[in-house]
KEKE-3310 file (N, C-alpha, C; in steps of 0.2 Angstrom, whole numbers, plus 5000, padded with zeros to 4 digits):
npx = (4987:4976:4979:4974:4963:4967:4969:4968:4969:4979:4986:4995:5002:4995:4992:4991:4985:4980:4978:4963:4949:4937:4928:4937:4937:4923:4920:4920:4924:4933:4934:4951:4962:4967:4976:4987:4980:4967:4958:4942:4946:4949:4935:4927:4934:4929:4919:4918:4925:4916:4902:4912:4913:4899:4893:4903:4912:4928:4940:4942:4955:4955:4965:4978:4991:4997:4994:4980:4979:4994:4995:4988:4994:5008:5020:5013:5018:5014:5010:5015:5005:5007:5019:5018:5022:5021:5007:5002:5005:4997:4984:4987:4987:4975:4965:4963:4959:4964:4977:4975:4983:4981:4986:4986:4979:4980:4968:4962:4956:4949:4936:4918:4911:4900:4907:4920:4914:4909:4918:4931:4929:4916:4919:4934:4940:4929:4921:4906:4901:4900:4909:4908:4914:4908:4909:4915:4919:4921:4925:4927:4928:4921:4909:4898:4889:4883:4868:4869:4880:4873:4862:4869:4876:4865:4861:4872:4874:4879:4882:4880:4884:4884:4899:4901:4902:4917:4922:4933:4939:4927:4925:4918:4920:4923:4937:4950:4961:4967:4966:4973:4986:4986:4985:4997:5009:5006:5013:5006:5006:5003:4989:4987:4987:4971:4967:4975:4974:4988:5004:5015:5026:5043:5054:5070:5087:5101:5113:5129:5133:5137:5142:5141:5130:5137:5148:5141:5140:5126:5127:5118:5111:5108:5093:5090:5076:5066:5059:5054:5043:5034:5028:5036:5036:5031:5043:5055:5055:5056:5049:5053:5051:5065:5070:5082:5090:5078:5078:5070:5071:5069:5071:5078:5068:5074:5068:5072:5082:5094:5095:5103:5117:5116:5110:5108:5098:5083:5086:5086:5086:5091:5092:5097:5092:5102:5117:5125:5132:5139:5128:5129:5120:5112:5095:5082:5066:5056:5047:5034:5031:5025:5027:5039:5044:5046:5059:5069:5081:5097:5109:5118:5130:5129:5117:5109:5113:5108:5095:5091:5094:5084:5074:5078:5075:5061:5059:5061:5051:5038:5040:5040:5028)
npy = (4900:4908:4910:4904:4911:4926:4939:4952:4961:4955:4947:4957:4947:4934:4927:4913:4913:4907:4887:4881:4869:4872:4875:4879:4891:4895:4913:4922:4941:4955:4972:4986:4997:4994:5000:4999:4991:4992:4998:5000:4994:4980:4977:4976:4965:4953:4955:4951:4937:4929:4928:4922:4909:4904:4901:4894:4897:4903:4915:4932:4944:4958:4968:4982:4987:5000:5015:5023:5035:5038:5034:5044:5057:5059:5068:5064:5056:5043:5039:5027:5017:5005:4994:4985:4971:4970:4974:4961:4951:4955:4953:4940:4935:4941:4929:4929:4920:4920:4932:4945:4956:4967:4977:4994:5002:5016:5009:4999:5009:5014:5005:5005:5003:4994:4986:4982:4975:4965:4960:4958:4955:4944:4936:4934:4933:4924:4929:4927:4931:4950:4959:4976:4989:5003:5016:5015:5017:5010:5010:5020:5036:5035:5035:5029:5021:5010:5006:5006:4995:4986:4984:4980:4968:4957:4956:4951:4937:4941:4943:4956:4965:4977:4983:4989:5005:5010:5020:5029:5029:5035:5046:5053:5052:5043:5030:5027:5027:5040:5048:5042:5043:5058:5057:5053:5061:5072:5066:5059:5045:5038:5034:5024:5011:5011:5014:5006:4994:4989:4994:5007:5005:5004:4999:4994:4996:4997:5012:5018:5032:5049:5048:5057:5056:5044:5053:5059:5050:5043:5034:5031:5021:5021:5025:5019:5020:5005:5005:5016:5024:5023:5028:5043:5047:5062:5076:5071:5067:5049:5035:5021:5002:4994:4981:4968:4958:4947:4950:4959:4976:4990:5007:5023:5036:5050:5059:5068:5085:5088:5101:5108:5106:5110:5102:5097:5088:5075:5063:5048:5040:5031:5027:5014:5008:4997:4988:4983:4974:4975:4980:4988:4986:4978:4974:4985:4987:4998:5000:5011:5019:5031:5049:5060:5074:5087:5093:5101:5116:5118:5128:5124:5108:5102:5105:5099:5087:5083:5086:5075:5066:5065:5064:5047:5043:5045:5037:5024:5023:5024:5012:5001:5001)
npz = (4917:4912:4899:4886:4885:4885:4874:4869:4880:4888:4904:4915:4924:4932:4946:4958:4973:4984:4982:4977:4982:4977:4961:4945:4933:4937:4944:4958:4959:4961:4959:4958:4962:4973:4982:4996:5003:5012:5027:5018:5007:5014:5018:5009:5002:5012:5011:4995:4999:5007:4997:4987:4995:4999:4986:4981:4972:4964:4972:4966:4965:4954:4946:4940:4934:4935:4941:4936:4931:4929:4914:4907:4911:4911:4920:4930:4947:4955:4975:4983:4993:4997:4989:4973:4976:4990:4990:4984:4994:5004:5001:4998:5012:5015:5012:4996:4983:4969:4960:4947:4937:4927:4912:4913:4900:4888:4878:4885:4893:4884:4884:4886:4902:4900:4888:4893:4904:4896:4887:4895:4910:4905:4895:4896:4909:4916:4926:4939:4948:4952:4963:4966:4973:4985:4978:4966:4951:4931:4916:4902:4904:4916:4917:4921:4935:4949:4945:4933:4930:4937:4928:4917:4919:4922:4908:4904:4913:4924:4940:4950:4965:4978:4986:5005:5014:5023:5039:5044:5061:5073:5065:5051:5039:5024:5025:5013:5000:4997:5009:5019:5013:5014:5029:5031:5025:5033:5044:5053:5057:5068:5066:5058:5061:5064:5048:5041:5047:5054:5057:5048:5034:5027:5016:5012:5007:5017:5016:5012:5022:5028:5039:5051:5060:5069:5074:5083:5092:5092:5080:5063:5050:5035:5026:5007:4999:4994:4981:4970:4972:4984:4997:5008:5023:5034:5035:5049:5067:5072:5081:5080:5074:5069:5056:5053:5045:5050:5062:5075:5079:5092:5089:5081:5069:5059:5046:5033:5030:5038:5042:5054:5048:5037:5026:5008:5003:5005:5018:5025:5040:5052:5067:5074:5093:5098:5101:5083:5071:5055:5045:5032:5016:5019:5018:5027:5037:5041:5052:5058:5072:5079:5078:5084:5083:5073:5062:5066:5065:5074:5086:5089:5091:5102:5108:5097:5103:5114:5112:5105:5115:5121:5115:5111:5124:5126:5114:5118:5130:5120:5116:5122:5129)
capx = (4980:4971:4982:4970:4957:4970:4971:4968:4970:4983:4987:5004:5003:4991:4995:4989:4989:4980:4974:4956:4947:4932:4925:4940:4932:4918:4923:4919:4930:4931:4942:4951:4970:4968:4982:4988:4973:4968:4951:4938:4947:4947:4927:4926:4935:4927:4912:4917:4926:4908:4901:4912:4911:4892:4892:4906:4917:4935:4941:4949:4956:4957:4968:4982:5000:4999:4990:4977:4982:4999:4992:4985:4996:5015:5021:5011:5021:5011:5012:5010:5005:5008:5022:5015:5025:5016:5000:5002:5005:4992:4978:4989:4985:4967:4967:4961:4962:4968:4977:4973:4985:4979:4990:4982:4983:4974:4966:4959:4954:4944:4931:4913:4907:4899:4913:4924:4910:4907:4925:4938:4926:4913:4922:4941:4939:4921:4918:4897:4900:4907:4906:4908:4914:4903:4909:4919:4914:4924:4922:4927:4926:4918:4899:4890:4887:4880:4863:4872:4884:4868:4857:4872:4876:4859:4862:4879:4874:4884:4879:4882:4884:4889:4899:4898:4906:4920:4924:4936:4935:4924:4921:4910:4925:4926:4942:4953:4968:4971:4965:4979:4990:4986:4988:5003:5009:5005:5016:5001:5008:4999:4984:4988:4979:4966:4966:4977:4973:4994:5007:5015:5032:5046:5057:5074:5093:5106:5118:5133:5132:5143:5144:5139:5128:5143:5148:5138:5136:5120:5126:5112:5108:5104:5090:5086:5068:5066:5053:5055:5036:5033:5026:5038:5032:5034:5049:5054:5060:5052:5051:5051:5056:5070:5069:5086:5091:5073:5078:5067:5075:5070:5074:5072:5070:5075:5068:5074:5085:5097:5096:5108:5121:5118:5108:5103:5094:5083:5089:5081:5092:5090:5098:5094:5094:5107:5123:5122:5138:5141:5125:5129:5120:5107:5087:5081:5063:5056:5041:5032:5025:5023:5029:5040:5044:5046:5064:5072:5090:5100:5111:5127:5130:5128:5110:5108:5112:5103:5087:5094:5095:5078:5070:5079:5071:5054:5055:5059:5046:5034:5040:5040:5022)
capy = (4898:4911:4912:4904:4916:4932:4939:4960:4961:4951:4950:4956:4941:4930:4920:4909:4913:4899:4882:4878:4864:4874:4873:4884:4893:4900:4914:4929:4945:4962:4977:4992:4999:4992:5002:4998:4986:4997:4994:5000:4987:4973:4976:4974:4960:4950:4953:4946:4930:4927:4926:4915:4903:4903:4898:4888:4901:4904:4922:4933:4950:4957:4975:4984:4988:5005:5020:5022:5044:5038:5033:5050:5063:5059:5070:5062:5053:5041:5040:5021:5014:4998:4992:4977:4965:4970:4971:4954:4948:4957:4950:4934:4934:4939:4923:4928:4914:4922:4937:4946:4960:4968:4981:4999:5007:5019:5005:4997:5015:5016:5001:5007:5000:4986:4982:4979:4968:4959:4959:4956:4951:4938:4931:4933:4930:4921:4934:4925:4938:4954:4962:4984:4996:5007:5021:5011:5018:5009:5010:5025:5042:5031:5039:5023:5021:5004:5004:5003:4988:4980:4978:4976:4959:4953:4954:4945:4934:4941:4945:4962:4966:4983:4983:4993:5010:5010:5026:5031:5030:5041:5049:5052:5050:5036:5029:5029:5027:5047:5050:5039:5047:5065:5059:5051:5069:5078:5063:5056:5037:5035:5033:5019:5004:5011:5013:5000:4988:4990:5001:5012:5003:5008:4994:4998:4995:5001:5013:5021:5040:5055:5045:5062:5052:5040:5058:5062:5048:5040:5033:5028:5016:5027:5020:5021:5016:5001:5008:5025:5026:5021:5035:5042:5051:5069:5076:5073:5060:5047:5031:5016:4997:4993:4975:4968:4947:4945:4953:4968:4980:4997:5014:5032:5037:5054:5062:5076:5088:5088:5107:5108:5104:5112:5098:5099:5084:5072:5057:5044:5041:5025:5025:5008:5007:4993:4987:4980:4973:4978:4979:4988:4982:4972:4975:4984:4986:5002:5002:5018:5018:5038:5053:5062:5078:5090:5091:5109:5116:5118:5132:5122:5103:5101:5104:5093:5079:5084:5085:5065:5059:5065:5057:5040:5040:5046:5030:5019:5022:5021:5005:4998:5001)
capz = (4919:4907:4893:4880:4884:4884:4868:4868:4886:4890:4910:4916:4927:4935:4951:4962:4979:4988:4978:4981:4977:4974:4953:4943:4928:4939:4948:4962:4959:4964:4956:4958:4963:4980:4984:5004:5004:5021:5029:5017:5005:5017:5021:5000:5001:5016:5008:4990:4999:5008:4992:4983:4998:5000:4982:4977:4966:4966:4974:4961:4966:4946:4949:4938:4932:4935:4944:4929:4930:4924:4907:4906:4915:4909:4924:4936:4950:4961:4981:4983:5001:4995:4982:4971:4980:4998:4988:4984:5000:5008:4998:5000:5021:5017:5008:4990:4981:4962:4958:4940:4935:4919:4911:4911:4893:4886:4875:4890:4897:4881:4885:4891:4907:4897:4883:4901:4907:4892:4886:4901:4916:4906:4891:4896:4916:4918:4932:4938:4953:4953:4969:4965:4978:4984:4975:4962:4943:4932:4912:4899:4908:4921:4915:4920:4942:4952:4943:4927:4930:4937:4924:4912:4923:4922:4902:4903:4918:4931:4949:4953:4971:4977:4993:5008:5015:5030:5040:5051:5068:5076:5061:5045:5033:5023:5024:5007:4998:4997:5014:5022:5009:5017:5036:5032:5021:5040:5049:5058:5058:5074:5064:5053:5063:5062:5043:5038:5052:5055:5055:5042:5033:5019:5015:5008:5007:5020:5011:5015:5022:5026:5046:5056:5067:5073:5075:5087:5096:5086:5074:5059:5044:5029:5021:5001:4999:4985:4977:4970:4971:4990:5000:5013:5029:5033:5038:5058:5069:5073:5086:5076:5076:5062:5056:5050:5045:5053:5070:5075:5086:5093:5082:5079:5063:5056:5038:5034:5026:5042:5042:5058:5045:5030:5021:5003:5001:5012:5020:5028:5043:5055:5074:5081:5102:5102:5094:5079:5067:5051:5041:5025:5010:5020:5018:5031:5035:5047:5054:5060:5077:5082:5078:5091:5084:5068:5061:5068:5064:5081:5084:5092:5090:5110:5109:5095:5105:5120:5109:5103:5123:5126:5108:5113:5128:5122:5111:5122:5132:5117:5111:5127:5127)
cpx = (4975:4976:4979:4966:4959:4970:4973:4972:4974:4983:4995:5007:4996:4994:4990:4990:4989:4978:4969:4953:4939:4933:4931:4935:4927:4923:4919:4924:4925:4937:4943:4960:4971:4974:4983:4984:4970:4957:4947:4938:4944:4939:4926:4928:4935:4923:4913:4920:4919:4904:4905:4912:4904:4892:4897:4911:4923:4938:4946:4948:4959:4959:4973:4988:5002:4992:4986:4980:4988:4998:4992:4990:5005:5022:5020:5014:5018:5015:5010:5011:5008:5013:5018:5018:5022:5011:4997:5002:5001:4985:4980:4984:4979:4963:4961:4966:4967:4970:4977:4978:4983:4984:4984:4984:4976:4968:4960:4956:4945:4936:4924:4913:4905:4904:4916:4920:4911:4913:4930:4933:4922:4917:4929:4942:4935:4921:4909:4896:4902:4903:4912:4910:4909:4904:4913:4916:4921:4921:4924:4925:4920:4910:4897:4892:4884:4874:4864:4874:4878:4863:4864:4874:4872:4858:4867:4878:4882:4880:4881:4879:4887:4892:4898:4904:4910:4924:4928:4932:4933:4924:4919:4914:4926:4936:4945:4960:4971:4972:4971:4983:4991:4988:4995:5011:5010:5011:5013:5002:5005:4992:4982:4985:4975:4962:4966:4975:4981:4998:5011:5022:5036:5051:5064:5082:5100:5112:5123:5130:5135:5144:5144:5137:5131:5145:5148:5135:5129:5120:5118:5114:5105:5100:5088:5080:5071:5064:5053:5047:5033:5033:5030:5035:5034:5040:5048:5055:5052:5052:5046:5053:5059:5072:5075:5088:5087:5074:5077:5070:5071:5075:5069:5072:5072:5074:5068:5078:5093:5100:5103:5117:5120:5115:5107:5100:5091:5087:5084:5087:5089:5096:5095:5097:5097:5112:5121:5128:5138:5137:5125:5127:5114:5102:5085:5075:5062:5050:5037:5027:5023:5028:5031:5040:5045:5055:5065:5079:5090:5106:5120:5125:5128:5119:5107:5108:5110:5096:5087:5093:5088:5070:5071:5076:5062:5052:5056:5054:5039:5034:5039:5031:5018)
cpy = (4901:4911:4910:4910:4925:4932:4949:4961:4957:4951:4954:4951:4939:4928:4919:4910:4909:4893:4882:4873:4865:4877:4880:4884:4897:4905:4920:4934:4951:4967:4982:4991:4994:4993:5004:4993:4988:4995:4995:4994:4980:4972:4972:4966:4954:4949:4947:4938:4927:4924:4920:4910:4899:4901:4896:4889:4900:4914:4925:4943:4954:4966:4976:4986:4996:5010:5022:5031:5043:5037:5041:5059:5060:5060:5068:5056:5051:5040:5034:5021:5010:4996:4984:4971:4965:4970:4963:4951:4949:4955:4943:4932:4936:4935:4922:4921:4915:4930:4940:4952:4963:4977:4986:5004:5011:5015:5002:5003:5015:5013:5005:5002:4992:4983:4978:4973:4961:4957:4954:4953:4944:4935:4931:4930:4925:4924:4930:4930:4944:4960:4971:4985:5002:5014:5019:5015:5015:5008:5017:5030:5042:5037:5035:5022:5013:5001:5001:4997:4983:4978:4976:4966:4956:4950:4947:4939:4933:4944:4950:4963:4972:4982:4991:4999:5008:5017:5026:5029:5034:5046:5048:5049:5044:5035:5024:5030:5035:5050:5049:5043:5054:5065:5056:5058:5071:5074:5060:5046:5035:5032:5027:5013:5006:5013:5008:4994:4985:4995:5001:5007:5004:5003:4996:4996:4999:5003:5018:5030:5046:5054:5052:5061:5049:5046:5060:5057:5042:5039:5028:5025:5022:5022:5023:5015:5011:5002:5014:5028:5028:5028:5036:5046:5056:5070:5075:5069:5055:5040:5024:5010:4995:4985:4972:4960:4944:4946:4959:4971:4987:5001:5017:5032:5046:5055:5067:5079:5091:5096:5111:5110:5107:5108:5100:5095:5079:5066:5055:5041:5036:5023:5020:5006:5001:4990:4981:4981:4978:4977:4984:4984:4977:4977:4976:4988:4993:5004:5007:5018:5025:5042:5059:5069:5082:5091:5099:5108:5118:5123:5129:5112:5098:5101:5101:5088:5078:5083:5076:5063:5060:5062:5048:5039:5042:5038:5025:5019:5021:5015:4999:4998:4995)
cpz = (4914:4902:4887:4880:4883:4875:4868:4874:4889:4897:4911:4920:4932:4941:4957:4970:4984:4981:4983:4979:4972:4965:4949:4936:4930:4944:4952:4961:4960:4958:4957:4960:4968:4984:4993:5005:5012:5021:5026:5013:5008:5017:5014:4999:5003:5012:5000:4990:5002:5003:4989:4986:4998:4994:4977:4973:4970:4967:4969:4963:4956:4949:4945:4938:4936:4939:4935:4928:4928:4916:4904:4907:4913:4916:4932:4941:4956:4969:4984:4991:5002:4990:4978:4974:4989:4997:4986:4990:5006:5006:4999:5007:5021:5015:5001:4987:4971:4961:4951:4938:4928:4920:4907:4905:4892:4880:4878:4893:4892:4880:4888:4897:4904:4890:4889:4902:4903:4891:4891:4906:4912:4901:4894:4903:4918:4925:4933:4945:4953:4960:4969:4974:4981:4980:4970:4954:4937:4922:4907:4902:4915:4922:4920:4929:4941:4947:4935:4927:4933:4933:4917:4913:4923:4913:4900:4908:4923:4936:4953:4960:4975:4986:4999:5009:5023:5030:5044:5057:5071:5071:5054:5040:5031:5024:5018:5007:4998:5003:5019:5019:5014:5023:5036:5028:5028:5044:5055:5057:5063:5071:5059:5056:5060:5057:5040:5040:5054:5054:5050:5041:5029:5019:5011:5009:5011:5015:5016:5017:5024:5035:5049:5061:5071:5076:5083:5093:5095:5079:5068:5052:5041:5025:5015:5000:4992:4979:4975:4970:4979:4994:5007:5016:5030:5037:5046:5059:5071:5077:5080:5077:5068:5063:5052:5049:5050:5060:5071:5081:5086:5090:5083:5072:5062:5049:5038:5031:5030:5043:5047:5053:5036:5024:5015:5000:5005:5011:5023:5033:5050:5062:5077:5086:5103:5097:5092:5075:5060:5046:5034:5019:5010:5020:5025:5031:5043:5047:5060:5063:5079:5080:5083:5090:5075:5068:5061:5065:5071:5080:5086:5090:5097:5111:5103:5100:5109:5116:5107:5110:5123:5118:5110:5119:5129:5117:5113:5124:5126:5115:5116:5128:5125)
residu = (UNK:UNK:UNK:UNK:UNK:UNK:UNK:UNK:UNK:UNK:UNK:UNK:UNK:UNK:UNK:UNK:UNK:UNK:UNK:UNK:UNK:UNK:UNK:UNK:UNK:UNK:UNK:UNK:UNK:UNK:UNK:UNK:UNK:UNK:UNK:UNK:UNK:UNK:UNK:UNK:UNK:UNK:UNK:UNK:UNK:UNK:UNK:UNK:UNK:UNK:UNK:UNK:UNK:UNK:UNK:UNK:UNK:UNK:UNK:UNK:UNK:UNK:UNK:UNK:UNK:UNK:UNK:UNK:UNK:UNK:UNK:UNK:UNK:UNK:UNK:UNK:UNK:UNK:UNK:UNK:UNK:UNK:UNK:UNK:UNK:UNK:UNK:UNK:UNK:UNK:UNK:UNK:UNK:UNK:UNK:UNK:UNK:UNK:UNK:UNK:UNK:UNK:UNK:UNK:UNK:UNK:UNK:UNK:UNK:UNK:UNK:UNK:UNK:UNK:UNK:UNK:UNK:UNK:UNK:UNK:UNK:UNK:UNK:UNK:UNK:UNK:UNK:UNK:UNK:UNK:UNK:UNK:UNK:UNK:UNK:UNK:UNK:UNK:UNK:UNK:UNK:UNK:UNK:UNK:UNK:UNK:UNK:UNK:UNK:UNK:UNK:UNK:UNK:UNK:UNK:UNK:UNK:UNK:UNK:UNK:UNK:UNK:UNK:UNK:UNK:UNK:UNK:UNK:UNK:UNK:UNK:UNK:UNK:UNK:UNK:UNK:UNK:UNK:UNK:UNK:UNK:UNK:UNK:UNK:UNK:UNK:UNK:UNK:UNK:UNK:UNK:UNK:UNK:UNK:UNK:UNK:UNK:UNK:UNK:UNK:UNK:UNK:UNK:UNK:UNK:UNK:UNK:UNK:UNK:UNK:UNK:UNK:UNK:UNK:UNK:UNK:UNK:UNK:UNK:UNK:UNK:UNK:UNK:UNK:UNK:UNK:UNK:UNK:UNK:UNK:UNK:UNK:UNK:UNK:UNK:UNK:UNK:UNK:UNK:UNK:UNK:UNK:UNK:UNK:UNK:UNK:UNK:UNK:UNK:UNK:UNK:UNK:UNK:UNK:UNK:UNK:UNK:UNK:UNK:UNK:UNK:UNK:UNK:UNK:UNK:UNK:UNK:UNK:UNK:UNK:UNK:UNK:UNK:UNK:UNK:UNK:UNK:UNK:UNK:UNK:UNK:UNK:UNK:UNK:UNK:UNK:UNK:UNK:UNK:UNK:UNK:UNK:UNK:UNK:UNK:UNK:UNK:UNK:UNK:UNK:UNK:UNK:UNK:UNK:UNK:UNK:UNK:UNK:UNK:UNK:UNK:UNK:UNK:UNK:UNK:UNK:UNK:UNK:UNK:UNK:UNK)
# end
């Protein structure tokens, strides 16, 4: 779609997520990580589909390859909320109509505020909206704030628009991609509506594992995350529903280091509350409704399993809910 007008900045990929019939070439966009796309996102991005309706544009979510601090920090290992394939599909169901990937180099770092504008948003994109963050700075050593990008827009003939703040509930804090990060670090999954506007999820491949849980009566699906980036929740068990060949079921989950036993590395350890054949190898998907308890060692195997009868029925009763 852009390929004539790429040339420095090339995309990593474009795509289309809905067709419109509204005028291509003009457009309303927004930009940033939009990592989780969680509710201060969405407010962002109500607002700039508002705009391009009320006047005719086409909605383009323009967002990156990479956490911009990988460029920079060699060492630095992002904590993503979102992998780019949920971040697509979650701008998808907000029904952005373009997505823009541009690949973050330190090349691209180097643009001010207005090269960016003029460069990638007005000649490379034809951005005639661009609807800011409210705390968004975006531009070499991001010097230049809102008042800047607006009279640079009035040069370029773009429409700068800043959007608004959303906080928590019941309190002052905005809500934010690192903030989420931090409650979900503590094991506060309960919390996740009302960041994300759903709950917490880690997607990943049933693998084989050292069968201790069959053991014991509870047998569990070991899951390895897809994504080596994908942020997993603090250790401790947790009452979940486990989604397998598009059949969701009641599950605890277990993270942890299975101290009991002499762990020396974690696991991700998945007992779902009914039988279930011979899933090795399939994708399965573990959605994080509450956190029951903190992951202890046990001094006999006996009161392990007694601490297990009364988690299973702790999550029943949550799930049932």
């Amino acid at each position: 779609m852009f390929s004539r007008f790429f040339t420095t900045f090339a995309p990593v990929k474009t795509v289309i997520l809905h067709k419109t019939t509204r005028f291509e070439g003009s457009y309303a966009a927004t930009i940033g990580c939009f990592d989780g796309v969680h509710l201060g996102h969405q407010l962002l991005l109500r607002t700039m589909l508002r705009e391009a309706e009320s006047r005719g544009l086409v909605s383009m979510v323009i967002t990156f390859d990479r956490q911009p601090r990988e460029v920079f920090d060699p060492d630095f290992r992002p904590q993503l909320l979102s992998t780019p394939e949920e971040k697509e599909q979650l701008l998808r169901q907000m029904g952005i109509d373009t997505l823009v990937v541009l690949p973050f180099t330190r090349k691209l770092a180097s643009l001010s505020a207005r090269e960016f504008m003029q460069q990638v948003l007005k000649d490379q994109l034809h951005v005639n909206v661009l609807v800011a963050g409210y705390d968004n700075r975006f531009g070499r050593d991001r010097r230049e704030g809102f008042e800047d990008y607006v009279r640079y827009g009035r040069e370029l003939d773009i429409d700068v628009i800043q959007g608004e703040m959303e906080r928590l509930p019941g309190e002052e804090k905005a809500v934010s991609s690192s903030v989420i990060r931090q409650l979900l670090e503590e094991g506060q999954v309960e919390r996740m509506p009302d960041c994300l506007t759903r709950f917490y999820a880690l997607t990943g491949t049933i693998v084989p594992g050292e069968h201790i849980g069959h053991e014991l009566g509870f047998p569990t699906a070991n899951l390895e995350v897809d994504h080596p980036h994908k942020l997993i929740p603090a250790s401790g068990v947790y009452a979940v529903w486990a989604e397998v060949n598009g059949e969701r079921m009641p599950a605890m989950m277990n993270i942890g280091m299975r101290p009991t036993f002499d762990g020396t590395h974690q696991t991700l350890e998945v007992h779902i509350l009914q039988p279930v054949g011979d899933i090795y190898d399939r994708q399965l998907t573990v959605t994080f409704v509450a956190r029951l308890r903190s992951e202890r060692r046990f001094d006999t195997r006996e009161q392990l399993v007694a601490q297990l009868e009364e988690d299973r029925r702790k999550t029943v009763r949550l799930l049932e809910r």
